[in-house]
N, C-alpha and C positions, 0 to 999 in steps of 0.2 A: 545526444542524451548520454550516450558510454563516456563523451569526455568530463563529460558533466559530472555523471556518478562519481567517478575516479576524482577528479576535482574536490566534490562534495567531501568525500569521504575522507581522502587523505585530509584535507582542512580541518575537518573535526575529529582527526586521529589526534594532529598535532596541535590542537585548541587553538588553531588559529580559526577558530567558526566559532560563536557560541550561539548558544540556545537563548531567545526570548521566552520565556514562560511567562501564559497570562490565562487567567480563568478564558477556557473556552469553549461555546457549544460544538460539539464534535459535528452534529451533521448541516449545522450553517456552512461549518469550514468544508467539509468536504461538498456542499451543492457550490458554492462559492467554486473552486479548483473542478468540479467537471465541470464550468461551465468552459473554464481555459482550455479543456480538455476536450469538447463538443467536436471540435471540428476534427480532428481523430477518428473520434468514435463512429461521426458520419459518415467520415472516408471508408473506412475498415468494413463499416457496414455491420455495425457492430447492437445486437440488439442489446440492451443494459435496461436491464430493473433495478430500480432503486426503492431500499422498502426501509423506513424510517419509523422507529417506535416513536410516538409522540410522548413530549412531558421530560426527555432526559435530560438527568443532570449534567453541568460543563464538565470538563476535562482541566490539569494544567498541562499547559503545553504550548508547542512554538508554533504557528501555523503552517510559518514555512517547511518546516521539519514536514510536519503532520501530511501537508501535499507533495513531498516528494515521496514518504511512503506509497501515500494514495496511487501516485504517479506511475510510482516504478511497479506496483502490481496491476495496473491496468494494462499498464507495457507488455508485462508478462502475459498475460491474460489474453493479448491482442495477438501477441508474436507466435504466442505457443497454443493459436486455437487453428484449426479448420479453415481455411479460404472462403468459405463458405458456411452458413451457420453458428457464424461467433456470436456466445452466448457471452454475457457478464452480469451476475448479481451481486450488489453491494446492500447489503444489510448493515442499521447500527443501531443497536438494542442494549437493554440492560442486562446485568447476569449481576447477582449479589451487589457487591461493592464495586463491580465495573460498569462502563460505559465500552460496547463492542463494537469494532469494526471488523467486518467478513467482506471478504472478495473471491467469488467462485466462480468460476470459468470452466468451460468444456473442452480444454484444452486435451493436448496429448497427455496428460498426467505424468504421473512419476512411480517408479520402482519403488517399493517398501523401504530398502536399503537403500537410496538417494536421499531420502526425506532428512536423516539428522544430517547430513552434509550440505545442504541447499545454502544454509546458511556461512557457510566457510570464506574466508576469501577467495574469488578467482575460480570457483568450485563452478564446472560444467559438465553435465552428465553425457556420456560417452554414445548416449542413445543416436542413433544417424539424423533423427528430425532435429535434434536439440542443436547440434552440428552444424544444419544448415541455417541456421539462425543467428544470426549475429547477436554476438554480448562480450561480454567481456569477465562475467561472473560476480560482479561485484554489487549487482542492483537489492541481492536479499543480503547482501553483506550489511547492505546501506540500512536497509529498512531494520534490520536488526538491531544497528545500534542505535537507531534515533528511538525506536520500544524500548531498550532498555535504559537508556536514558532519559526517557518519558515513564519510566517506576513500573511499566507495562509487561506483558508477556506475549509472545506470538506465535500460533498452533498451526500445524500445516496436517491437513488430513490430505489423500491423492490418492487414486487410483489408473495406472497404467488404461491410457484410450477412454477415459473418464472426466479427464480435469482434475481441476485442485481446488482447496479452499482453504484459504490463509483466514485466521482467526487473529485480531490484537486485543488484547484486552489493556485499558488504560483507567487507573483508579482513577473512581468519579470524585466530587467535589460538591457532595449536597449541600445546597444553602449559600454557593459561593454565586456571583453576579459575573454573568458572561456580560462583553460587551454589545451592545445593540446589533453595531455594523460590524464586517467581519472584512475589511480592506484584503486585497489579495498582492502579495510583495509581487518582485519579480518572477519568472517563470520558467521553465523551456518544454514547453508541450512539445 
């Protein structure tokens, strides 16, 4: 997964990656990719709710993009929870002129002052649990750019021994025709 990121990323630094954009239902794509995801979550022993507004409009956007987001904060979520008691809520709901995706986890959280850095390259918090956790810094680096390259935004609320909860918001597309089937590309769960 770290080589992966690093890969990912630099590829779409230097446009050697592009983006498919295609009208899409945001929470087909992401039940689609946890399903890739399932046998993780089983292992981890990871309790996950998943709480879906019905009726939302598609999204544009790439789906691959869109599951490595999904990917790499479930990663997070997983690494940086409890041994025990791993919670994960993904909600994805309307707000105004968005379609949301929230990912909240009961992880160790984060400092007040780590919050605008998360997103940085290569950016690791100094805290000894975050330490012991293998990364490489680069997985909100990733999710960052693929949000702002999808016209989107991305909110990090966190509370130290709390968890976190990553907000994206991605402009919806009322009245556009998502496709029926939601094929799922290659992957690296």
């Amino acid at each position: 997964r770290l080589l992966n990121n690093v890969l990912d990323f630099s590829n779409l630094e230097k446009g050697l990656q592009k983006f498919h954009f295609e009208d899409l239902p945001l929470d087909r794509v992401v039940r689609k990719h946890l399903e890739a995801f399932d046998y993780r979550i089983k292992k981890e022993r990871v309790e996950l709710t998943l709480d879906i507004q019905p009726g939302l409009p598609p999204i544009r956007g790439d789906r691959n993009a869109i599951a490595l987001v999904l990917l790499n904060l479930l990663d997070n979520g997983i690494k940086y929870s409890p041994e025990k008691g791993k919670k994960i809520r993904i909600r994805i709901f309307a707000e105004n002129s968005s379609v949301c995706l929230q990912v909240q986890d009961n992880g160790i959280g984060m400092l007040p002052e780590e919050i605008p850095r998360v997103f940085e390259k290569f950016y690791r918090s100094d805290n000894i649990a975050v330490r012991r956790v293998r990364g490489s810094g680069i997985g909100l680096s990733l999710v960052k750019y693929v949000v702002d390259a999808h016209g989107g935004t991305i909110q990090v609320e966190s509370a130290t021994g709390e968890g976190s909860s990553f907000t994206i918001r991605f402009p919806a597309r009322p009245g556009a025709a998502a496709p029926e089937e939601i094929p799922t590309g290659p992957l690296d769960p």
